[in-house]
C-alpha positions as CSV (number, residue, x, y, z in Angstrom):
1,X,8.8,14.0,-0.3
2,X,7.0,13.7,-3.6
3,X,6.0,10.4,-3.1
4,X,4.5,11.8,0.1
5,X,2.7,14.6,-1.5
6,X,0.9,12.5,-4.0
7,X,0.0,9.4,-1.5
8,X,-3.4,11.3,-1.2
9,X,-4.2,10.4,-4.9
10,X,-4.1,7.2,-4.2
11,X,-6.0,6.7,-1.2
12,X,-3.6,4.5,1.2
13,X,-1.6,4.6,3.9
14,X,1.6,3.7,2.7
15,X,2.7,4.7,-1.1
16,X,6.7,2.8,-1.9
17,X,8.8,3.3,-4.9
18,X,10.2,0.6,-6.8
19,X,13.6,1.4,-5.5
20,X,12.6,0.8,-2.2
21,X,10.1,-2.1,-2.9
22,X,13.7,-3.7,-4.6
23,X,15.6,-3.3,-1.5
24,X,13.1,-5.5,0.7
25,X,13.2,-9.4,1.3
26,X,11.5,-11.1,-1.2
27,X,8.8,-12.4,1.0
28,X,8.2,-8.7,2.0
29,X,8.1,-7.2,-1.3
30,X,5.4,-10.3,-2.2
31,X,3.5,-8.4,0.6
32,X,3.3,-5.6,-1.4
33,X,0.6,-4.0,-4.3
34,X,1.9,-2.7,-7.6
35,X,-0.6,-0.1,-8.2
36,X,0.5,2.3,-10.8
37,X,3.8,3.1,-13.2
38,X,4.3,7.1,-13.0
39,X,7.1,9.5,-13.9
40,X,7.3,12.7,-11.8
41,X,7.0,15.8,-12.8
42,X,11.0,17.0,-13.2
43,X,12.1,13.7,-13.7
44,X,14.1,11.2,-16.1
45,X,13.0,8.2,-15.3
46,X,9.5,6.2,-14.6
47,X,8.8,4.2,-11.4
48,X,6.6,2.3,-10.2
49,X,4.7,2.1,-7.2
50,X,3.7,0.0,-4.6
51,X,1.7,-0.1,-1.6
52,X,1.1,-2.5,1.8
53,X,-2.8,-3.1,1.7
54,X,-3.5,-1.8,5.3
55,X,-7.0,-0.9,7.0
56,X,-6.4,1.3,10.0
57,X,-10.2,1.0,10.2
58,X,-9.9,-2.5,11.5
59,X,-8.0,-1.8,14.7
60,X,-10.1,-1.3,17.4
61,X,-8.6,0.2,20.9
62,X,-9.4,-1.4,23.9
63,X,-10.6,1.0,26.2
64,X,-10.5,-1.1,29.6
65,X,-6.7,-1.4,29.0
66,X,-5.9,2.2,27.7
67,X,-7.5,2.8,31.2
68,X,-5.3,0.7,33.5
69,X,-2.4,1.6,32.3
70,X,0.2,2.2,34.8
71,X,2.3,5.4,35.2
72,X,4.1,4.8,38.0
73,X,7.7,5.6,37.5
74,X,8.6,1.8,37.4
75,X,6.3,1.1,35.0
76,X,7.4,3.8,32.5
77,X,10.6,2.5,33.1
78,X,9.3,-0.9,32.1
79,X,7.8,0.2,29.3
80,X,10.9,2.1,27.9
81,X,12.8,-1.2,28.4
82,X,10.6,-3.2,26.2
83,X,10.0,-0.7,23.2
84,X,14.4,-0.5,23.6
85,X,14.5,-4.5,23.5
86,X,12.4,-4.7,20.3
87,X,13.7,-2.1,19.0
88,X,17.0,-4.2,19.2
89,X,15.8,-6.9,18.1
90,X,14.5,-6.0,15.1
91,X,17.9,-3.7,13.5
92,X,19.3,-7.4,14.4
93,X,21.0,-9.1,11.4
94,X,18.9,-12.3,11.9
95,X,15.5,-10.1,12.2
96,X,12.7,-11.6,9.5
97,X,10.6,-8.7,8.6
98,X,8.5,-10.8,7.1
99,X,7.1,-12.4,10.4
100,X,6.0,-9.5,11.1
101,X,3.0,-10.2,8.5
102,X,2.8,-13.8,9.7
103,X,2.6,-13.1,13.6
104,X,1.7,-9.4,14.6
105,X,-2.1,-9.6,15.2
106,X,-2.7,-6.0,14.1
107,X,-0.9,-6.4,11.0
108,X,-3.3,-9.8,10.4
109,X,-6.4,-7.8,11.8
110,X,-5.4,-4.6,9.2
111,X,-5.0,-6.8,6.3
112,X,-7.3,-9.4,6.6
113,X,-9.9,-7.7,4.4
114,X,-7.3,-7.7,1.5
115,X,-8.7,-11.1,0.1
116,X,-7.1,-13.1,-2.7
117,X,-9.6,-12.9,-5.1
118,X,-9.4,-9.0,-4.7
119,X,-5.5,-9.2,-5.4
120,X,-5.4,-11.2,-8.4
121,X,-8.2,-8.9,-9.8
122,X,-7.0,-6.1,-9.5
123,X,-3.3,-7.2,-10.4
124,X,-5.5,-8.3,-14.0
125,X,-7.0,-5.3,-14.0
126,X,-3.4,-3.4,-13.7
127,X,-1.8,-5.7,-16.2
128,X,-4.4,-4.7,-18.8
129,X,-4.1,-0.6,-17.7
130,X,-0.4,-0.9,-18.5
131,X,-0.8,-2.7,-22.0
132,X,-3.5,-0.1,-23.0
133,X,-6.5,-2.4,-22.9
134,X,-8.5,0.7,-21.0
135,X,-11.6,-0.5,-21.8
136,X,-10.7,-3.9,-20.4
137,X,-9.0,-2.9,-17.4
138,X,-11.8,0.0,-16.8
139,X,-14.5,-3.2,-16.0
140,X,-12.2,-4.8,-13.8
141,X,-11.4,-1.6,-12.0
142,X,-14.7,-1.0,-11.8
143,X,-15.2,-4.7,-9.8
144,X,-12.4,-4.1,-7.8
145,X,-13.4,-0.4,-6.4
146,X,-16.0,-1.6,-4.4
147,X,-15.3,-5.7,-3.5
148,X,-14.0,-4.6,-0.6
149,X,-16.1,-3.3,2.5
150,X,-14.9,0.1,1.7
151,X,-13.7,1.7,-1.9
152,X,-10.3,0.8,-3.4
153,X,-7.9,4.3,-3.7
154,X,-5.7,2.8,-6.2
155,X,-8.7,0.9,-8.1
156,X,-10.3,4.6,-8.0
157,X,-7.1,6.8,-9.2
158,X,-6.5,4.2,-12.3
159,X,-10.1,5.1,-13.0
160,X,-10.0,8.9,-12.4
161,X,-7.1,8.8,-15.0
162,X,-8.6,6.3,-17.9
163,X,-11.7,8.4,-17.6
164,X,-9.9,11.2,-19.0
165,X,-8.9,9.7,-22.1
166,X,-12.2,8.4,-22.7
167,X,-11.3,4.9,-21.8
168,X,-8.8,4.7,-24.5
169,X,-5.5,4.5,-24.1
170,X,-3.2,7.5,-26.0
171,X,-1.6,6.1,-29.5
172,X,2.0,6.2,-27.9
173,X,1.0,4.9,-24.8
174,X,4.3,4.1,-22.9
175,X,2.8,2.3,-20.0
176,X,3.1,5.1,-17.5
177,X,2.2,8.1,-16.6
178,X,3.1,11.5,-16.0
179,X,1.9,12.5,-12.2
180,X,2.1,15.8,-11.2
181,X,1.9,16.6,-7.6
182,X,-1.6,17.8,-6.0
């Protein structure tokens, strides 16, 4: 639930913890961002967190199929069937998540914007945020929050949070942050 609360902050869809990003298949968790390394407000311990780069934006909805759809008992029947038999199949023990990235369209269509270049930037631009090169990390940032068609959430919080320190990380900088809810 806190996780929830502050997804907002970071502007995407889906915000993971590390203990959940260390439960997936490797080629899953490979899928996934590293975007910042917090400690909650009323917690012990630091996390980090993750997120699946997603744009929603991207999907477009067919109207002349949404308006042929059947309703016809039998169809809705038909339909229930299917959703059951995926369903099914993927709690199976031989399921691969990971083709889900490889052969859902939407999923392709949603992250296809999420280039390369853009990961290993801003990954560069995270590695020098966590050592405390601010200033460093703060130009990179700054590259990454717009190379994409639309701006970059977690390129934008990293920012939003340096900017308060003057660009300069604090003497006993321990790599994360404290995050309070908002």
């Amino acid at each position: 639930a806190r996780l929830e609360a502050v997804t907002k902050q970071f502007g995407c869809l889906i915000l993971l913890s590390e203990s959940l990003h260390q439960l997936m298949s490797e080629e899953v968790a490979h899928e996934c961002r590293l975007i910042d390394h917090v400690k909650m407000v009323g917690t012990k311990e630091a996390l980090k967190l993750y997120t699946i780069d997603l744009d929603d934006l991207a999907l477009e909805v067919d109207r002349s199929i949404a308006a042929t759809v059947q309703t016809s008992k039998a169809a809705q029947y038909k339909q229930r069937l299917d959703r059951q038999k995926k369903r099914n199949e993927r709690w199976s023990d031989t399921f691969k998540m990971h083709r889900l990235f490889q052969e859902d369209l939407d999923i392709q269509t949603m992250r296809n914007k999420f280039t390369v270049e853009f990961s290993c930037r801003f990954n560069m631009a995270y590695l020098n945020y966590e050592a405390g090169e601010w200033r460093v990390a703060k130009d990179m940032l700054e590259a990454t929050r717009f190379l994409l068609a639309t701006e970059d959430g977690p390129s934008v919080a990293l920012l939003r949070y340096m900017r308060q320190y003057d660009w300069e990380a604090p003497p006993s900088w321990p790599s994360y942050r404290v995050l309070a809810e908002k």
